[in-house]
N, C-alpha and C positions, 0 to 999 in steps of 0.2 A: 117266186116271191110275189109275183104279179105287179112289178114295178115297170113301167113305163121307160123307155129307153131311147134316144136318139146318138146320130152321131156313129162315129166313130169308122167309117167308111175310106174318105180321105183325110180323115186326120185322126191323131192320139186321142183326141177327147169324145168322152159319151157325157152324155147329159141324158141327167134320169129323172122324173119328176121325183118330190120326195112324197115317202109312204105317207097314208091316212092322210091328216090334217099336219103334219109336221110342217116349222118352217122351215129353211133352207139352212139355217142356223142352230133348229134345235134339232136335225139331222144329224149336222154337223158334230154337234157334241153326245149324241148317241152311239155312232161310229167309232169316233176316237176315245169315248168312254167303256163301253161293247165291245167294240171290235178289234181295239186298237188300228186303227186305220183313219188315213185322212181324203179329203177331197176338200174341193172347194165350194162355199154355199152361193147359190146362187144371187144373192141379192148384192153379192160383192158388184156385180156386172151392171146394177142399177133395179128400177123398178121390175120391168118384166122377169130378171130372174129371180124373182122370189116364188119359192114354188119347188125347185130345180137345184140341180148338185150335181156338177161337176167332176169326172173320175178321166185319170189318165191311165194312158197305157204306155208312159216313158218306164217302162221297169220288164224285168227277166220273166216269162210265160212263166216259172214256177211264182215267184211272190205275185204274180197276176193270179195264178188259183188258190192261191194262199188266202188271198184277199178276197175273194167272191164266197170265200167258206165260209169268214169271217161273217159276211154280209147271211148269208142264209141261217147263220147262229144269232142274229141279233133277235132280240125280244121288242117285236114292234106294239 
């Protein structure tokens, strides 16, 4: 997808920049509108994270590639 990615090494969470010029919020509602899927926008965390979105990996390796499918089917 060519998305930007940190994270996720010693902890649950990846932080991914968001696509094109999206904010972190209209990611946000791209995903769960798309995708059905959620994550966190990153400007919830204050200034710097706007930009950036938030994905967990508290969940079962199948709805994890469930989700990433999701993610490669979305219309950016």
């Amino acid at each position: 997808m060519g998305i930007k990615a940190y994270g996720g090494i010693n902890s649950p969470y990846v932080w991914m920049k968001t696509p094109g010029k999206l904010t972190s919020w209209e990611f946000f509602d791209l995903l769960l509108n798309q995708g059905q899927c959620g994550g966190t926008p990153g400007s919830g965390f204050g200034r710097a994270g706007e930009g950036y979105f938030r994905l967990t990996a508290f969940n079962t390796a199948e709805n994890t590639a469930k989700a990433i499918g999701r993610f490669l089917d979305l219309k950016l």
